[in-house]
N, CA, C and O of each residue as an XYZ file, in Angstrom:
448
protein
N     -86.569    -20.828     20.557
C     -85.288    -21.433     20.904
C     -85.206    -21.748     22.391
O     -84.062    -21.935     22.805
N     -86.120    -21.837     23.208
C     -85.943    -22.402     24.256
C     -85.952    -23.477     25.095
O     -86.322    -23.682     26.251
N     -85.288    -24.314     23.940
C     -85.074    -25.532     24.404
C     -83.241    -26.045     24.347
O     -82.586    -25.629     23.392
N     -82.751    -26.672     25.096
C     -81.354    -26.549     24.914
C     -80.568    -27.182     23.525
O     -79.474    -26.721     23.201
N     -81.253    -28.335     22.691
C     -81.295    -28.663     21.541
C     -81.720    -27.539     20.339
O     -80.874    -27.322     19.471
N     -82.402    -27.162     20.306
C     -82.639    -25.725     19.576
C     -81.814    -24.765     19.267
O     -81.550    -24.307     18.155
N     -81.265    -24.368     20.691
C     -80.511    -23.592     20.358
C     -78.677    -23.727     20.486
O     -77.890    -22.784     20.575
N     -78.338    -25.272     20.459
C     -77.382    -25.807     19.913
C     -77.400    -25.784     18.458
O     -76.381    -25.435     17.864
N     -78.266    -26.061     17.932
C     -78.030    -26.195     16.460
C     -78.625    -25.181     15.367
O     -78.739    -25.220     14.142
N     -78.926    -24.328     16.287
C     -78.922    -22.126     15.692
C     -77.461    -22.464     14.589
O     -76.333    -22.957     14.638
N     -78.229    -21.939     13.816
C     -77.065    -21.000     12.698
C     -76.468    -20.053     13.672
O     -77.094    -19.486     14.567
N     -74.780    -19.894     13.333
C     -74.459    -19.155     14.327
C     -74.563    -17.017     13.683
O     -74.191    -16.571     12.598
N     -75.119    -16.323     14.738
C     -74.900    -15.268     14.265
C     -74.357    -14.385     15.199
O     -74.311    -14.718     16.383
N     -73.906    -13.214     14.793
C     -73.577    -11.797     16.192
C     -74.799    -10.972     16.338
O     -74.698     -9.898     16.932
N     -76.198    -11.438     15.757
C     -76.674    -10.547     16.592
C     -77.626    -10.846     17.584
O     -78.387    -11.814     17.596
N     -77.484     -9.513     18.814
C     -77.941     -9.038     19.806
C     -79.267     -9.816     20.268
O     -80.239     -9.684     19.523
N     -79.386    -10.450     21.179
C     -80.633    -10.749     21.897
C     -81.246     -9.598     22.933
O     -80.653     -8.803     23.663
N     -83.024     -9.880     22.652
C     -83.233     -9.090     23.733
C     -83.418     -9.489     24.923
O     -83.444    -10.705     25.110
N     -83.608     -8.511     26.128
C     -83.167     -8.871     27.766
C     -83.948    -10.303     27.950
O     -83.596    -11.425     28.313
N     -85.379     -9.615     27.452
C     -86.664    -10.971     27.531
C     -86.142    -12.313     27.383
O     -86.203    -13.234     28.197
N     -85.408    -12.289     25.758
C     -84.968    -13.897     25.075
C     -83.386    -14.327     25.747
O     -82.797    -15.380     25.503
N     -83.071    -13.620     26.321
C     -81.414    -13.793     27.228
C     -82.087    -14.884     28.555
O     -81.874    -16.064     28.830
N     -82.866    -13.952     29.089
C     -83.497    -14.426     30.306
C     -83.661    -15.608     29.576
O     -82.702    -16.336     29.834
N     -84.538    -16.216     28.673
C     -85.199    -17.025     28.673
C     -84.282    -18.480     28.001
O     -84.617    -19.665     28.014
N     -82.925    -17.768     27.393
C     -82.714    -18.807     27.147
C     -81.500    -19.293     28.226
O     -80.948    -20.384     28.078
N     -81.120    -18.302     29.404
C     -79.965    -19.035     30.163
C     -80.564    -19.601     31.186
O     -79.904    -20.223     32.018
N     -82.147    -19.446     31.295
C     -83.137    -20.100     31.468
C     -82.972    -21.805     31.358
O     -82.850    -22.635     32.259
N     -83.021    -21.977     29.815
C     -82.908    -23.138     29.109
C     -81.629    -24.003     29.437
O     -81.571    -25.193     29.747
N     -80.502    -22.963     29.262
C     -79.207    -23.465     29.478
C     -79.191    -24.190     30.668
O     -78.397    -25.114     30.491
N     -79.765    -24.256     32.039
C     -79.894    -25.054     33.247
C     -78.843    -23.775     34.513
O     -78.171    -22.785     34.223
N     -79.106    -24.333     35.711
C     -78.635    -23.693     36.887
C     -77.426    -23.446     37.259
O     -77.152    -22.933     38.343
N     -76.400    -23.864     36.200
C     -75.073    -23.609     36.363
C     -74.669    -22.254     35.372
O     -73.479    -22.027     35.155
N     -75.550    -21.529     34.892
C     -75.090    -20.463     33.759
C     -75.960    -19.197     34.500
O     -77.059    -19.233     35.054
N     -75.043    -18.092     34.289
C     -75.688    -16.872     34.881
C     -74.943    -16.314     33.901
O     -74.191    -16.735     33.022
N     -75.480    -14.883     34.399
C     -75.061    -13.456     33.636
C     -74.255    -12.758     34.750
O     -74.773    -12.507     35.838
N     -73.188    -12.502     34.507
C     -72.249    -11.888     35.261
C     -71.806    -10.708     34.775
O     -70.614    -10.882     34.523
N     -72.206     -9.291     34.431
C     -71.734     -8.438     34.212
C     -72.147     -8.259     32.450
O     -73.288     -8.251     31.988
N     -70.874     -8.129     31.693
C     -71.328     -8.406     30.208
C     -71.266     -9.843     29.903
O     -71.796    -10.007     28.804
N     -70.787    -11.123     30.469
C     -70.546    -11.706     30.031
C     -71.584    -13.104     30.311
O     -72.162    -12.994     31.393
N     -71.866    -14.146     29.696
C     -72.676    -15.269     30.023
C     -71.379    -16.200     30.689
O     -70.214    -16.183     30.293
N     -71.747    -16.728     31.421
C     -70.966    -17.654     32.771
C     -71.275    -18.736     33.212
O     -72.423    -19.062     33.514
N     -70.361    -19.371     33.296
C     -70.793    -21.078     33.466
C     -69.386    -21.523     34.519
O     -68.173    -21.369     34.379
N     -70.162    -22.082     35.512
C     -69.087    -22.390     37.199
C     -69.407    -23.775     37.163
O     -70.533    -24.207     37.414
N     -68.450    -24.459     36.860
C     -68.506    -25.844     37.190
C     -67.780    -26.076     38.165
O     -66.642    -26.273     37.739
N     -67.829    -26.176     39.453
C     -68.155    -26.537     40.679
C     -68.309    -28.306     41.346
O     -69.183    -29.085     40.966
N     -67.406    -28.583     42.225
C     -67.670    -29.632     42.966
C     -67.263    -31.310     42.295
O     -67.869    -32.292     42.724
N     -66.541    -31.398     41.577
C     -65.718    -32.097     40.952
C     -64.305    -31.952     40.853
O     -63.734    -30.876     41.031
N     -63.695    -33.092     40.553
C     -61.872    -33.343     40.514
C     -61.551    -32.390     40.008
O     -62.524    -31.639     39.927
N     -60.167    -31.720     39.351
C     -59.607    -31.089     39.484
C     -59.783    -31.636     37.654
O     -60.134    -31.023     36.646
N     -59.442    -32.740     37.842
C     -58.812    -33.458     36.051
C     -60.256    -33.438     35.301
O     -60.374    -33.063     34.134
N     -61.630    -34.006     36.319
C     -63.230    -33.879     35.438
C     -62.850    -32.223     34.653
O     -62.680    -32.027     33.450
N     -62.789    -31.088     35.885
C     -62.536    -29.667     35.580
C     -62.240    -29.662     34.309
O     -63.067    -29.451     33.422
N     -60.792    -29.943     34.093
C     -59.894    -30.098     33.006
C     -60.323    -30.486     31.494
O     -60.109    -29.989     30.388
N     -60.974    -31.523     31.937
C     -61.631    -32.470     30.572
C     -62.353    -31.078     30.123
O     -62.089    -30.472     29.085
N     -63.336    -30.677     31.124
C     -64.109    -29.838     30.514
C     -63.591    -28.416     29.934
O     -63.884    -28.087     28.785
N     -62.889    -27.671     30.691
C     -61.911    -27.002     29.764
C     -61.101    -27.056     28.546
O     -60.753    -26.124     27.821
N     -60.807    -28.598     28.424
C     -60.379    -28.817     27.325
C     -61.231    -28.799     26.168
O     -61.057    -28.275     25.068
N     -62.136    -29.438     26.603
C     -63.685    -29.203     25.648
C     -64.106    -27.994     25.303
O     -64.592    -27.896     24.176
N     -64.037    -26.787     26.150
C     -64.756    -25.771     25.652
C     -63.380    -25.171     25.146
O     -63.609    -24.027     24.752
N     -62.152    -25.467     25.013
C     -61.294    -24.653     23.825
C     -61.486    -25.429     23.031
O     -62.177    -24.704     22.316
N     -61.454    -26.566     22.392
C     -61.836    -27.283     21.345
C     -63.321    -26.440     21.094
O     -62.889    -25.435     21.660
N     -64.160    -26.196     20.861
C     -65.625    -25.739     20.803
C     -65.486    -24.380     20.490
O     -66.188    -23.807     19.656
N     -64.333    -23.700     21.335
C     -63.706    -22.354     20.790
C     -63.063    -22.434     19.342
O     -63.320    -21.601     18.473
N     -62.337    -23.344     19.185
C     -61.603    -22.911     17.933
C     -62.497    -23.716     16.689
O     -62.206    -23.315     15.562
N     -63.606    -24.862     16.752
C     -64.097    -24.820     15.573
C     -65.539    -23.636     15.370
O     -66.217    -23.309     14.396
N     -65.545    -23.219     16.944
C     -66.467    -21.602     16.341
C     -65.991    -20.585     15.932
O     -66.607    -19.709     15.326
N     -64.604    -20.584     16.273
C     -64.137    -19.517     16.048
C     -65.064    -18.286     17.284
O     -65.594    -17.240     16.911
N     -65.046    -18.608     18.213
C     -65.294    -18.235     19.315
C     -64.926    -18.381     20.558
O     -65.421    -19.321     21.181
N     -64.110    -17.621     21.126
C     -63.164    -18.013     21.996
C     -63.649    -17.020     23.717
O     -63.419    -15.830     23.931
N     -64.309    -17.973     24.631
C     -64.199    -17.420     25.926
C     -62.758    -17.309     26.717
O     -61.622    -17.692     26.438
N     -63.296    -16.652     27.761
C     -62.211    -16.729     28.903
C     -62.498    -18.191     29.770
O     -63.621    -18.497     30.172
N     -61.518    -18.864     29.937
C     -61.292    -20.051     30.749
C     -60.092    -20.162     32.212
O     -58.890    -20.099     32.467
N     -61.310    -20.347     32.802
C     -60.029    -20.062     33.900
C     -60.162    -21.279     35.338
O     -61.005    -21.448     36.219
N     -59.076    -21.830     35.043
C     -59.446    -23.060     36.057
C     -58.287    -23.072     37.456
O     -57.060    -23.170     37.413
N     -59.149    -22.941     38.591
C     -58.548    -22.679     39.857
C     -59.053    -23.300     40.577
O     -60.245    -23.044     40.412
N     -58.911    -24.378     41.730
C     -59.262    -24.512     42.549
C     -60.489    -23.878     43.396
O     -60.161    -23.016     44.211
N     -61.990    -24.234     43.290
C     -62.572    -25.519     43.249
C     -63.151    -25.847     42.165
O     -64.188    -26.509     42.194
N     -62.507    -25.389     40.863
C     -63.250    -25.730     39.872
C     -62.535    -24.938     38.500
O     -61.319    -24.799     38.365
N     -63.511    -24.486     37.584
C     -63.520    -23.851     36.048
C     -64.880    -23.024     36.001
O     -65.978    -23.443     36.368
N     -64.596    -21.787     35.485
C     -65.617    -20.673     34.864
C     -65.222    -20.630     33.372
O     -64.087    -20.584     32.899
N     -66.273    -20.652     32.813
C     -66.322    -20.203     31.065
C     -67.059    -19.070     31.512
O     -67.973    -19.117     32.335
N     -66.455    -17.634     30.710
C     -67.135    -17.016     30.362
C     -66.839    -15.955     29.323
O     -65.768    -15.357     29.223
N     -68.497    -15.698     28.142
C     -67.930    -15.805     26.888
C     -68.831    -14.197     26.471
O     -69.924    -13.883     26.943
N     -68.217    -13.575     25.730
C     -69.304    -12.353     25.156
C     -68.596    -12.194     24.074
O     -67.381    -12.369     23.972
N     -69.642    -11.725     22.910
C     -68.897    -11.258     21.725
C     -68.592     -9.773     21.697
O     -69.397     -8.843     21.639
N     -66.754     -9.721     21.769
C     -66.634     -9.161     21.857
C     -66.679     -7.231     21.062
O     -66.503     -6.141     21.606
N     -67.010     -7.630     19.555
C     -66.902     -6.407     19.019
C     -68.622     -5.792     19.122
O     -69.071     -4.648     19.053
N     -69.098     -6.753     19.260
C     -70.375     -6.009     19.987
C     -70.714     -5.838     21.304
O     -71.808     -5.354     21.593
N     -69.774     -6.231     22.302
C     -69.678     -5.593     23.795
C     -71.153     -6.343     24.680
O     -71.673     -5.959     25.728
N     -71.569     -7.641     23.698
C     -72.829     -7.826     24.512
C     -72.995     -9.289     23.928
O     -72.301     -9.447     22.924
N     -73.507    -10.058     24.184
C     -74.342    -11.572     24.599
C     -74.788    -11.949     23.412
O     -75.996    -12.182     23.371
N     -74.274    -12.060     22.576
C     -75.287    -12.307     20.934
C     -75.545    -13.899     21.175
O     -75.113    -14.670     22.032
N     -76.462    -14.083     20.023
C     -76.736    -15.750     19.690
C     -75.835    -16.680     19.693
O     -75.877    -17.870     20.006
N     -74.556    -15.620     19.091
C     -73.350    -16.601     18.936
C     -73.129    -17.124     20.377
O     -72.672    -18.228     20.082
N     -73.133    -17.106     21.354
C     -72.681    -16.736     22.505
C     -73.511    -17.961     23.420
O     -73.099    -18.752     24.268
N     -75.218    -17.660     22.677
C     -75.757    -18.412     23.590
C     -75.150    -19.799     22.696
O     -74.397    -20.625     23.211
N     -75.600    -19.866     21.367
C     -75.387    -21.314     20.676
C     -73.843    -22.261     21.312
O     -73.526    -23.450     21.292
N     -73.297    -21.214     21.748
C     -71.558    -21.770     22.194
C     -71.769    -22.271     23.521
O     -70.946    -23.154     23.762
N     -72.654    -22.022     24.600
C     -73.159    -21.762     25.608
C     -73.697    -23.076     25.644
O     -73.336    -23.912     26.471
N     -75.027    -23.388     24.283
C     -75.906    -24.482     24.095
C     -74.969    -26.309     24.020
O     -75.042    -27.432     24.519
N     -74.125    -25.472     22.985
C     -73.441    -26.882     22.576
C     -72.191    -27.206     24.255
O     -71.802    -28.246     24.786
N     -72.047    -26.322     24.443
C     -70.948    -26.721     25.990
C     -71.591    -27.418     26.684
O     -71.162    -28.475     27.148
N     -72.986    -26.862     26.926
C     -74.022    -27.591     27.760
C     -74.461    -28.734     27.512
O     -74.893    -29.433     28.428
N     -74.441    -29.242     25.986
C     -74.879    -30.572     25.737
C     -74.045    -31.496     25.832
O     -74.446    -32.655     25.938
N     -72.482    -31.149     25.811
C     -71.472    -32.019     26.067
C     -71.269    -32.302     27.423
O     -70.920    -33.439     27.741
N     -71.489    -31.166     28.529
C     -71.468    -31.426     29.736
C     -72.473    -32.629     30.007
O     -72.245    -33.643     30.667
N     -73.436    -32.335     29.457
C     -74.934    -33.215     29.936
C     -74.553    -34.764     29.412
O     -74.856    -35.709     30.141
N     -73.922    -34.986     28.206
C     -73.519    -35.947     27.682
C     -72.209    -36.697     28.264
O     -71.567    -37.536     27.633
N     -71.942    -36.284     29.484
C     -70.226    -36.586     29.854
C     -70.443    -36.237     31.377
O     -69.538    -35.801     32.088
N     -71.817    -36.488     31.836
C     -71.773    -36.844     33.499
C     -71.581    -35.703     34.207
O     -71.195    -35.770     35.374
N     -71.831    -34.479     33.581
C     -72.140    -32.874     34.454
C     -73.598    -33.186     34.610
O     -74.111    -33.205     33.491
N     -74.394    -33.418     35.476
C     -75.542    -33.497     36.341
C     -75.776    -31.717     36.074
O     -76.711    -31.129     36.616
């Protein structure tokens, strides 16, 4: 799954990745996604206020047909997604695949 197409279109599941395949796939995901604590993180940075927006709006839309819902929080200079499943307290597939498909819409809609 380490390609960002791949692992957009994962069957979605809750379970657990290991450290190795985490690394490797926020890897894949590109230079705007880190690991921040428990959670996978995405800082979109250096754009309008309203680009921001679009994209927030996008990743709650993406939340509610996964039925996966991050924290979104948009402040001045930008928007952070960041998403963990929560009844397992850790980073599952679900997480990255939600991660995958955000990323392909960004890529598809002029996030460089």
């Amino acid at each position: 799954m380490a390609d960002l197409e791949s692992l957009a279109s994962n069957t979605v599941s809750r379970s657990a990745v290991t450290p190795e395949q985490l690394a490797q796939e926020v890897a894949a995901l590109g230079a705007r996604w880190t690991i921040a604590g428990a959670d996978l993180t995405c800082e979109l940075r250096g754009q309008p206020m309203a680009k921001c927006g679009e994209a927030a709006a996008y990743a709650a839309k993406l939340a509610d047909e996964m039925e996966h819902h991050p924290r979104i929080v948009m402040e001045y200079p930008g928007t952070v997604i960041a998403i963990h499943t929560h009844d397992k307290n850790a980073i599952t597939v679900m997480d990255l695949v939600y991660a995958a498909r955000f990323e392909r819409w960004l890529r598809a809609n002029g996030w460089e």
